[in-house]
VMD Tcl script that draws the C-alpha trace (Angstrom):
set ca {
  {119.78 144.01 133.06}
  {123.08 145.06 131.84}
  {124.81 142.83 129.09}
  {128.78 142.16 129.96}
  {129.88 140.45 127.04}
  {129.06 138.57 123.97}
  {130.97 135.40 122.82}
  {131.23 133.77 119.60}
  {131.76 129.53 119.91}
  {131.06 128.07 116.67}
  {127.30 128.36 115.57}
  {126.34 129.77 119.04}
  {126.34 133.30 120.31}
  {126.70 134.07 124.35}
  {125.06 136.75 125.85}
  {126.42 136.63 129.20}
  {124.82 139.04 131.28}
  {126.06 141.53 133.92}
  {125.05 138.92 137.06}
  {126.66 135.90 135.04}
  {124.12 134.22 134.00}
  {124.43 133.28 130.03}
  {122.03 132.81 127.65}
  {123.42 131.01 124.38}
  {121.28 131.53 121.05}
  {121.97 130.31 117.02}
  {124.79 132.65 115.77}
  {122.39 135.04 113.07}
  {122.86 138.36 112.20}
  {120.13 140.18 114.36}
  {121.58 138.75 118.10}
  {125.27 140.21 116.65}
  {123.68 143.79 117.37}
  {124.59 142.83 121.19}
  {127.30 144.82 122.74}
  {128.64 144.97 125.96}
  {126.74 147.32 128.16}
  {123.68 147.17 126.26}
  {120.93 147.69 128.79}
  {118.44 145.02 127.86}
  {114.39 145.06 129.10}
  {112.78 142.39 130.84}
  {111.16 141.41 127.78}
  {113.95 141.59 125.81}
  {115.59 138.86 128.01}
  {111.66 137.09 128.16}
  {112.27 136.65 124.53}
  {116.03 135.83 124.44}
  {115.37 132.80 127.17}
  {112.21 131.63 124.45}
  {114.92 131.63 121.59}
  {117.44 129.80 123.94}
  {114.85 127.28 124.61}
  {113.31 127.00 120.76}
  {116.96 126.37 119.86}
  {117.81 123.73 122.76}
  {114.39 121.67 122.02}
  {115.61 121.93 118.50}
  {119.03 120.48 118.89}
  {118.01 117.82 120.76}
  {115.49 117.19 118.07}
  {118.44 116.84 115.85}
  {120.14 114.55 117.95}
  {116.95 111.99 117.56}
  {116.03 112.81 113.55}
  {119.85 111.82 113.10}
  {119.55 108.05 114.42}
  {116.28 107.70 112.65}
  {113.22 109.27 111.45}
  {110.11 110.56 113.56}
  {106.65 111.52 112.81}
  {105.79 114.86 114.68}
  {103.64 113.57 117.41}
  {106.41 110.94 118.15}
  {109.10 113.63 118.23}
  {106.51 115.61 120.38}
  {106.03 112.59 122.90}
  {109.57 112.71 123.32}
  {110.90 116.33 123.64}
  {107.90 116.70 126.01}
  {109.35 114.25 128.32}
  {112.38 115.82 127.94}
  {111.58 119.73 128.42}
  {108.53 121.41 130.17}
  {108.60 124.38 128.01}
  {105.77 123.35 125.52}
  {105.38 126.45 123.74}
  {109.62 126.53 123.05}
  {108.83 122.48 121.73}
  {105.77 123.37 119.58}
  {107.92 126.50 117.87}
  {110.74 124.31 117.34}
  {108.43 121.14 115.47}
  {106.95 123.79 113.60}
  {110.85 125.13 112.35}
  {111.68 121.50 111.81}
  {108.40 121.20 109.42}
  {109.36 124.51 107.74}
  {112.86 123.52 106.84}
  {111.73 119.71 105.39}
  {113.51 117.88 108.74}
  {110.06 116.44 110.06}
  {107.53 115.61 107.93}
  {104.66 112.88 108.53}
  {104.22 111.76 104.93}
  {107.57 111.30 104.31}
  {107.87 109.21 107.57}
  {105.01 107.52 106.86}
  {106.16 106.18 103.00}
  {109.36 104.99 104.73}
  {107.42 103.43 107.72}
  {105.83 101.87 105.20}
  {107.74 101.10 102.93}
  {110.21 99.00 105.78}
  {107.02 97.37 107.33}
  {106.29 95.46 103.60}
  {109.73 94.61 102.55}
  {111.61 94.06 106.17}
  {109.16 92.37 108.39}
  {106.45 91.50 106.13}
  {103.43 92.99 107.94}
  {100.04 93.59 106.62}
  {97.68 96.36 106.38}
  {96.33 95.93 109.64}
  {99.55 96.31 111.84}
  {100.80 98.88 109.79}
  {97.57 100.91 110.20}
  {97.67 100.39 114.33}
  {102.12 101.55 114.15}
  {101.11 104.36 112.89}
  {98.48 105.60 114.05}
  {100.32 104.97 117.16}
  {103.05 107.18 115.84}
  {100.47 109.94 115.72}
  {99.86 109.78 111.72}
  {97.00 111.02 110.02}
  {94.59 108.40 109.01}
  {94.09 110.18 106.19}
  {97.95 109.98 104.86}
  {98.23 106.44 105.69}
  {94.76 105.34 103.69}
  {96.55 107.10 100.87}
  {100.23 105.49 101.04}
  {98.81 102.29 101.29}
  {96.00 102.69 98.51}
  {98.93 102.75 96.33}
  {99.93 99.83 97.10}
  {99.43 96.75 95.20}
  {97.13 93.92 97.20}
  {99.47 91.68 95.28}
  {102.14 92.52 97.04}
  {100.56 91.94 100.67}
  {99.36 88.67 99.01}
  {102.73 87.62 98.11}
  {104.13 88.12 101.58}
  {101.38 86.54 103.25}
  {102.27 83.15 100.65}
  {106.09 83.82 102.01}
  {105.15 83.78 105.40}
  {102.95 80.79 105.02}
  {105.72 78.80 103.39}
  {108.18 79.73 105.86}
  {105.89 78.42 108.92}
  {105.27 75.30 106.64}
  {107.09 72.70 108.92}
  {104.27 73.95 111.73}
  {101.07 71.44 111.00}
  {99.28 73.52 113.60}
  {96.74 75.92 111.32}
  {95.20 77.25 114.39}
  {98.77 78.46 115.41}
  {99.49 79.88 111.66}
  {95.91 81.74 111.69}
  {96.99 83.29 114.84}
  {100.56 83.92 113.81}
  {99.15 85.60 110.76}
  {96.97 87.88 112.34}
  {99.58 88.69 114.18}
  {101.02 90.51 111.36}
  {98.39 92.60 110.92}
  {96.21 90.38 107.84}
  {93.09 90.06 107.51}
  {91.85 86.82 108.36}
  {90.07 86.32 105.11}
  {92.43 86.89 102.75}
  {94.18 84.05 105.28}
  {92.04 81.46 104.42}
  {91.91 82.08 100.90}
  {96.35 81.76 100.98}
  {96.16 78.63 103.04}
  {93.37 77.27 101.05}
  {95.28 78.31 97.46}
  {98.87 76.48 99.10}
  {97.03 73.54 100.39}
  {98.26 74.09 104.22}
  {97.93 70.80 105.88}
  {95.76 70.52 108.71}
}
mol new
graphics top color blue
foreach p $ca { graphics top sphere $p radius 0.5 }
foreach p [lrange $ca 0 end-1] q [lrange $ca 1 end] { graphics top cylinder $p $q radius 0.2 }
display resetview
């Protein structure tokens, strides 16, 4: 296939090719080699339509790391819906993870971190949210290790005084749970406030 022209727009090349058809890759050095007549192999324009694709999974990637952060099987879920090309999606998570933009720890510490101090959640919800949102058991055991049981203690005593108009304990238990704590540590809050009922 012959190449008829190249076209610079901002931080995209265009290779559009003899028959019209254009395939649009990140502006870098090695695709400015193009020139117009260039007679380019099948599996020179196999690869090209890969890049195109890498770089179209990726900037829609973008688009959804810039309202908010993802793990990478969330991400995944998504761009998969999105685009069939899965090999193109699993190149382009694997740039994101290479240049810092996706990384599951750093989700996860953040995931966290909001879950505590926002909604006041315990272990046990955070635990199911993420491993929902495809982290590692193994990084989440560690995030919240660090954390201080006094400090899912002291939300649990916040969330019991808030309900504290409610004289239904079977409610509160079940509210409580609800939040991911365990149900002995619970008892032991209600017990230590004197809950009525």
């Amino acid at each position: 296939m012959i190449l008829g022209e190249t076209r610079v727009r901002g931080s995209v090349i265009e290779l559009i090719l003899e028959d019209g058809e254009i395939i649009a890759l990140p502006l870098r050095e090695e695709f400015l080699n193009f020139s117009r007549g260039d007679n380019l192999s099948d599996e020179t324009i196999d690869k090209l339509y890969f890049v195109m694709n890498i770089f179209i999974v990726k900037n829609a990637a973008f688009r959804l790391l810039a309202r908010r952060d993802h793990s990478e099987a969330e991400l995944k879920r998504k761009l998969t819906v999105k685009f069939t090309c899965s090999d193109a999606i699993q190149a382009a998570l694997d740039q994101l993870k290479n240049e810092s933009y996706l990384d599951d720890k750093r989700f996860a510490e953040t995931y966290i971190s909001q879950q505590i101090s926002n909604s006041r959640n315990g272990q046990l919800k955070i635990k199911n949210k993420l491993r929902e949102k495809g982290i590692s058991p193994d990084i989440y055991e560690s995030l919240l290790s660090e954390i201080s049981p006094d400090t899912f203690k002291e939300n649990l005593f916040l969330l019991i005084e808030k309900k504290s108009g409610n004289n239904d304990k079977n409610k509160l238990i079940r509210f409580l749970q609800g939040k991911g704590y365990y149900l002995f540590d619970i008892m032991e809050a209600i017990k230590k406030l004197n809950y009525p009922g």
